[in-house]
C-alpha positions as CSV (number, residue, x, y, z in Angstrom):
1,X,4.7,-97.3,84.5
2,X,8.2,-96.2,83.2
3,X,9.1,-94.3,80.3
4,X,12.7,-94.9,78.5
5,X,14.4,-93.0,76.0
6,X,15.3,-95.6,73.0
7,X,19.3,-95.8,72.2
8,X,21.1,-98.4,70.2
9,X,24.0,-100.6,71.5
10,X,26.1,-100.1,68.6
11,X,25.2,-98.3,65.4
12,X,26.7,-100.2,62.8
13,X,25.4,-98.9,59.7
14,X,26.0,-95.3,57.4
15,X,24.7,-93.6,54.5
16,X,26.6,-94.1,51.1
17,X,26.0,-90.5,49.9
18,X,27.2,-87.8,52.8
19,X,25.0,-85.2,50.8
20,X,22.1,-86.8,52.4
21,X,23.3,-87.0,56.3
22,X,21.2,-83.3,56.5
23,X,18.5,-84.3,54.9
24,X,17.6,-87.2,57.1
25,X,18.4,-84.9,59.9
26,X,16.2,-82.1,58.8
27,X,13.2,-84.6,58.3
28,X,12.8,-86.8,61.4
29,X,11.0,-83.9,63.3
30,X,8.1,-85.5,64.0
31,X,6.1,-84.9,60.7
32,X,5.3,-87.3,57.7
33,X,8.0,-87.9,55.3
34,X,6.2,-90.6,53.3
35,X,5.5,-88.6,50.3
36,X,9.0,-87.0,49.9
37,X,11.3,-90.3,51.0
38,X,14.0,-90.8,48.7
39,X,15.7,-93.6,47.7
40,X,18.8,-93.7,50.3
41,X,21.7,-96.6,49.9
42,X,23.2,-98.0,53.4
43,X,26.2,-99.8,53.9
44,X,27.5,-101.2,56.8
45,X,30.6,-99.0,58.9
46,X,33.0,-102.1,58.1
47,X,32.7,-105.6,56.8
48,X,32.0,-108.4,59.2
49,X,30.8,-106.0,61.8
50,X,28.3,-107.3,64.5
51,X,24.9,-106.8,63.4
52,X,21.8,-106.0,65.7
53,X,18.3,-105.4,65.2
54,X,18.2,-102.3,65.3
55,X,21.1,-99.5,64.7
56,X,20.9,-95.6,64.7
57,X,21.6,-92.7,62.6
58,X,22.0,-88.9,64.0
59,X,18.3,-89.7,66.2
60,X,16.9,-92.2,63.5
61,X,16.2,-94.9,65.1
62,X,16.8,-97.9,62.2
63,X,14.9,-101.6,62.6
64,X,15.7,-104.9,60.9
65,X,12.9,-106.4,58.8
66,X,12.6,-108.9,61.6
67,X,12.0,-106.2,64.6
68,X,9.5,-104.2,62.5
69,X,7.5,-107.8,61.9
70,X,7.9,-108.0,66.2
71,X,6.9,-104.6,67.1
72,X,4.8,-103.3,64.0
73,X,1.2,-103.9,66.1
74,X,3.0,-101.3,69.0
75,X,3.4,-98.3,66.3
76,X,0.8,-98.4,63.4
77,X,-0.6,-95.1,63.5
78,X,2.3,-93.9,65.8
79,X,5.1,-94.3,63.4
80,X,6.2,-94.3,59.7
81,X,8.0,-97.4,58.4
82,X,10.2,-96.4,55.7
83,X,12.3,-98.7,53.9
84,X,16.3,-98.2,53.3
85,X,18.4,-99.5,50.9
86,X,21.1,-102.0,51.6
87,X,22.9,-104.5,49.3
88,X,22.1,-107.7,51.6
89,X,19.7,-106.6,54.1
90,X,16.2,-105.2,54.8
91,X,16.4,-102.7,57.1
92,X,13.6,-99.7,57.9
93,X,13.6,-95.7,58.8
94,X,11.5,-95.5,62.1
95,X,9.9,-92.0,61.9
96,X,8.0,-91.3,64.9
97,X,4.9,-88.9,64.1
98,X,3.0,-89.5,68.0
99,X,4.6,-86.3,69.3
100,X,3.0,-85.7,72.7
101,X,2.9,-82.4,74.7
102,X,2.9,-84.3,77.4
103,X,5.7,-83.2,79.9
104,X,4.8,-82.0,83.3
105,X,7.3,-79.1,84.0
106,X,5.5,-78.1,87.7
107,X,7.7,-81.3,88.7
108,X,10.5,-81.7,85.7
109,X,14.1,-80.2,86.0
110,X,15.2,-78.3,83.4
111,X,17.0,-75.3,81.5
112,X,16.2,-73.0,79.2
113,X,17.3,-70.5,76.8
114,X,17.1,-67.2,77.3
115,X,13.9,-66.9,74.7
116,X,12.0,-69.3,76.9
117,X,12.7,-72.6,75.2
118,X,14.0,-75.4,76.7
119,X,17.8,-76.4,76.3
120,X,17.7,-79.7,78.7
121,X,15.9,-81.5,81.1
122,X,17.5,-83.3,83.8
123,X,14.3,-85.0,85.4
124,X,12.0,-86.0,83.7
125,X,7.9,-85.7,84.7
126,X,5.7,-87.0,82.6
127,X,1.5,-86.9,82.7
128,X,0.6,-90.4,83.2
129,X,-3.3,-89.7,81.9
130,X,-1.3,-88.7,78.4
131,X,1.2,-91.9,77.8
132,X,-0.6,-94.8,79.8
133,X,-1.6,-96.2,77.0
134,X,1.1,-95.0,74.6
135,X,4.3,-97.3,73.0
136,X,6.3,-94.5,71.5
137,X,6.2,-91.2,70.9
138,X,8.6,-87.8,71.3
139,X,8.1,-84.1,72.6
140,X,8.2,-81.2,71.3
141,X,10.8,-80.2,73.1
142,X,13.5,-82.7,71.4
143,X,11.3,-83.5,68.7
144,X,14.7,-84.0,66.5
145,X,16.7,-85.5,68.8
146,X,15.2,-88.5,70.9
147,X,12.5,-90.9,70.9
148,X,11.1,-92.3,74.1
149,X,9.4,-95.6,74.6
150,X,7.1,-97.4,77.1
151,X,7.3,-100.5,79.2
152,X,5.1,-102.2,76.5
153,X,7.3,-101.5,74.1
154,X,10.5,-102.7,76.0
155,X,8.2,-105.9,77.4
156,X,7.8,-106.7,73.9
157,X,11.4,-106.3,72.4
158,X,12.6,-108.2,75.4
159,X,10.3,-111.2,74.4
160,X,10.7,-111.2,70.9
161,X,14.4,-111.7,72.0
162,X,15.7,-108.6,69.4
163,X,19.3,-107.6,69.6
164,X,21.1,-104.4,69.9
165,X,17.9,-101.9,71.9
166,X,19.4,-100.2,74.8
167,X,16.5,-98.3,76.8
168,X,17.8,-95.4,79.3
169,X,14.7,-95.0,82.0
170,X,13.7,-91.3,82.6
171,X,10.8,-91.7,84.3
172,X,9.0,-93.8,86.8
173,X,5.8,-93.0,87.7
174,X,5.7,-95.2,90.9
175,X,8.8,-92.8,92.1
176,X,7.7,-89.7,90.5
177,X,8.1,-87.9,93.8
178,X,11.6,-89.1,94.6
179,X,15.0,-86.9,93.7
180,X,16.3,-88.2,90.7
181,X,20.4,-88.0,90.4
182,X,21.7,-84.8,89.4
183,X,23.2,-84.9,85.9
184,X,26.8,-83.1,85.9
185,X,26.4,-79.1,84.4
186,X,29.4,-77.2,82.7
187,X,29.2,-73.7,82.8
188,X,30.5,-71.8,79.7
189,X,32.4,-68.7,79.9
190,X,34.1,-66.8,77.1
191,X,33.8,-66.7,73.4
192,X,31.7,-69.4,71.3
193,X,33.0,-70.9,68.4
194,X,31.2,-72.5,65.3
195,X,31.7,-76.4,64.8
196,X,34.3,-76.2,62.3
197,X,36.6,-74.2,64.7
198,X,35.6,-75.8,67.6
199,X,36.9,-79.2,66.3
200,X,40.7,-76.9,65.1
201,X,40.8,-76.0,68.2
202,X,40.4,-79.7,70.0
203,X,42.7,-81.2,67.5
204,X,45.4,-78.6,68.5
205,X,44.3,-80.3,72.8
206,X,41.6,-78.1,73.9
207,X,38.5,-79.7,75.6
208,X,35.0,-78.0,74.1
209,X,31.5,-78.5,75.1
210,X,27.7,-77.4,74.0
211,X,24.7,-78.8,75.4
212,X,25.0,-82.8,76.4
213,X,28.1,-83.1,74.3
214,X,31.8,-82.4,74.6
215,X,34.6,-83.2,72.4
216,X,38.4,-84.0,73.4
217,X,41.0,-85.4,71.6
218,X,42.1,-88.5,73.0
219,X,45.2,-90.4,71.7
220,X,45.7,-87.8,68.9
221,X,41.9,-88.4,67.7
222,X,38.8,-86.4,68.1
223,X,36.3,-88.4,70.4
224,X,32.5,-87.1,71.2
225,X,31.3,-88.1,74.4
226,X,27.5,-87.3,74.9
227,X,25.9,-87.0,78.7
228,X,22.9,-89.5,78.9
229,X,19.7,-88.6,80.9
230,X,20.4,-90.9,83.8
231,X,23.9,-89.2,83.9
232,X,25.9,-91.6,82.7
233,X,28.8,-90.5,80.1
234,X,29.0,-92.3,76.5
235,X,32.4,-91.6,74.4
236,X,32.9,-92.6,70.6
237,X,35.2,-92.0,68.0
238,X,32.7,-90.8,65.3
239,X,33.0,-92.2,62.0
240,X,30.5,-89.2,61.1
241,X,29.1,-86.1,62.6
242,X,25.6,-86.3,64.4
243,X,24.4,-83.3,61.9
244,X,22.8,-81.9,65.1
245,X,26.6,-81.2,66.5
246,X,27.0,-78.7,63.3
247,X,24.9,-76.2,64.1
248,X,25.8,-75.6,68.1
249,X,28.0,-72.8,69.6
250,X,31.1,-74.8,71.2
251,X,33.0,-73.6,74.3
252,X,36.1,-74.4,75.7
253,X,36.2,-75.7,79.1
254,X,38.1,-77.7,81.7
255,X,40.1,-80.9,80.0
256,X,37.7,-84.3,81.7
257,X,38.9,-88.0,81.9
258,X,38.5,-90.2,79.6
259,X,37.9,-94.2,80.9
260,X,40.7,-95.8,79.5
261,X,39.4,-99.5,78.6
């Protein structure tokens, strides 16, 4: 079996009211939010944009009224379906409560802070007896940030013919033994900054990193790129902040490429 982490080809939606970009990141963290979910107004990033079935915001994954009628069997008792507010469209808050202990770190990579917990894993291990039978779920160890998905899940999105799912595989348990790619490490040296000084300093041309994310400016504009699990590099021009980039400690390091298109 393979496990996937669930991403979005392009998120194409944002919240009306800013004030409530923290709160949505606060509450996806693997607990219930069914008796505190507010009434919250989307609008799409810019008119006429291509739509999908599914779209994201900070880790939230977000279905369309027809994907939640495809996959809904896959995550009852797994999942929350929470409904959004949009002027023309249905569209739902997928809050994943199925959070699962379940990685094996006798054959994972990873690193981890200095207080024991973990900053990031590189390969992932997974103990099959725990997810063979699972669709979704997250760990605890991202329990805010990423929500990981099963072949059954991806069998079913892939017949039902939705739009828009991207799934990055971490994890397959008929190669569990072999030596996964190395994903690229920046060391940090120096002083740390806050976000708000961290992004000064990139507009004025430094290159700054934390974690899986790095921002450089790029044509006189700030751009985040974000290291995937399988390694791979993905750069955007934010229209917002990912709350979770606020509250890291930014480094400056070495200027990278940027893929010119």
């Amino acid at each position: 079996m393979k496990v996937y982490i669930l991403e979005d080809k392009d998120s194409f939606l944002s919240i009306v009211d800013d004030s409530k970009i923290r709160l949505l990141y606060n509450g996806f963290n693997g607990k219930p939010m069914k008796e505190s979910w507010e009434d919250i107004l989307l609008e799409d990033i810019k008119p006429n944009i291509k739509k999908y079935d599914i779209s994201k915001l900070s880790c939230n994954p977000i279905f369309t009224e027809n994907a939640v009628s495809a996959l809904n069997d896959l995550m009852v008792g797994k999942v929350e379906i929470l409904p959004y507010t949009h002027k023309t469209e249905k569209y739902f808050a997928i809050n994943v409560v199925n959070v699962l202990n379940c990685v094996d770190f006798s054959k994972a990579d990873c690193q981890k802070y200095t207080d024991g917990f973990v900053k990031s894993i590189t390969k992932y291990a997974f103990y099959e007896n725990m997810i063979m039978d699972e669709t979704i779920f997250k760990i605890p160890e991202f329990i805010a940030t990423e929500v990981f998905v099963t072949d059954q899940f991806r069998d079913r999105v892939l017949e039902a013919k939705l739009t828009g799912f991207e799934f990055i595989e971490v994890w397959d348990s008929s190669k569990s033994s072999e030596k996964e790619i190395a994903i690229e490490q920046i060391q940090y040296h120096g002083q740390s900054y806050p976000f708000k000084e961290a992004v000064q300093l990139v507009m004025q041309g430094k290159t700054l990193a934390s974690d899986i994310w790095l921002m450089q400016r790029v044509n006189g504009e700030l751009y985040i790129r974000r290291t995937e699990r399988n390694g791979s590099f993905t750069w955007v021009q934010p229209i917002f902040i990912p709350p979770i980039l606020l509250d890291l400690q930014w480094y400056i390091v070495d200027k990278v490429n940027y893929p010119e298109k």
